[in-house]
C-alpha positions in Angstrom: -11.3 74.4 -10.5 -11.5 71.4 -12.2 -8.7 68.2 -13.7 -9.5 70.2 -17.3 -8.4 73.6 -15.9 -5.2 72.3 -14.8 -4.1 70.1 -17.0 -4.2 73.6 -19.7 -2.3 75.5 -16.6 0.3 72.3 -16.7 0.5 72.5 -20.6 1.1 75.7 -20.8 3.7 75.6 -17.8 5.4 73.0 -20.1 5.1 75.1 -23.6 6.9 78.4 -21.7 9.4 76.2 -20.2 10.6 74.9 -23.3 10.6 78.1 -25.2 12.6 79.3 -22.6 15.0 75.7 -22.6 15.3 77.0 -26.2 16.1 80.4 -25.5 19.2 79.4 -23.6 20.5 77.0 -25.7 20.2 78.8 -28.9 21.5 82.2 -27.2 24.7 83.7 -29.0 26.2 84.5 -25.7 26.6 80.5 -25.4 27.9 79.5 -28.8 31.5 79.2 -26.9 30.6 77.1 -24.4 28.8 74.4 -26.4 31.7 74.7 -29.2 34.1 74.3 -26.1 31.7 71.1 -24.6 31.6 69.5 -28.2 35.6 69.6 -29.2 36.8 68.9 -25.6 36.8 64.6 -26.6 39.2 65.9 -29.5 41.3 67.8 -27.1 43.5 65.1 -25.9 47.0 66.3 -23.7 49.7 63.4 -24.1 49.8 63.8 -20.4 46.5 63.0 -19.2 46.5 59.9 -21.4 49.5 58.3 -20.2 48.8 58.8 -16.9 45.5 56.7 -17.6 47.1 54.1 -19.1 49.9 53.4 -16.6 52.4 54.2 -18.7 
C-alpha cells in the first residue's frame, strides 16, 4: 500500500464525513434547535441583564 492509496482512502474519509456534517445540520428534525441557538441573543430577560450590570 502506497502514500497514493491513502491519501484517496483519507479523501474519501473526508468527502463522507462531510456529507454526513451536512446531513445533520440540514435535517428537519433540527430546524428548532438552530432557530432556538440563532434568536437566543434577541431573547434578553430584564433580570439577567441587571444582574450583569450591578444594578
Amino acid at each position: 500500500m502506497d502514500a497514493n492509496w491513502a491519501r484517496s482512502l483519507f479523501t474519501v474519509w473526508v468527502f463522507i464525513s462531510f456529507i454526513l456534517v451536512l446531513y445533520i445540520v440540514f435535517n428537519r428534525r433540527n430546524k428548532k434547535n438552530y432557530d432556538d441557538a440563532a434568536n437566543s441573543i434577541f431573547d434578553n430577560d430584564d433580570k439577567e441583564s441587571s444582574e450583569k450590570d450591578g444594578r
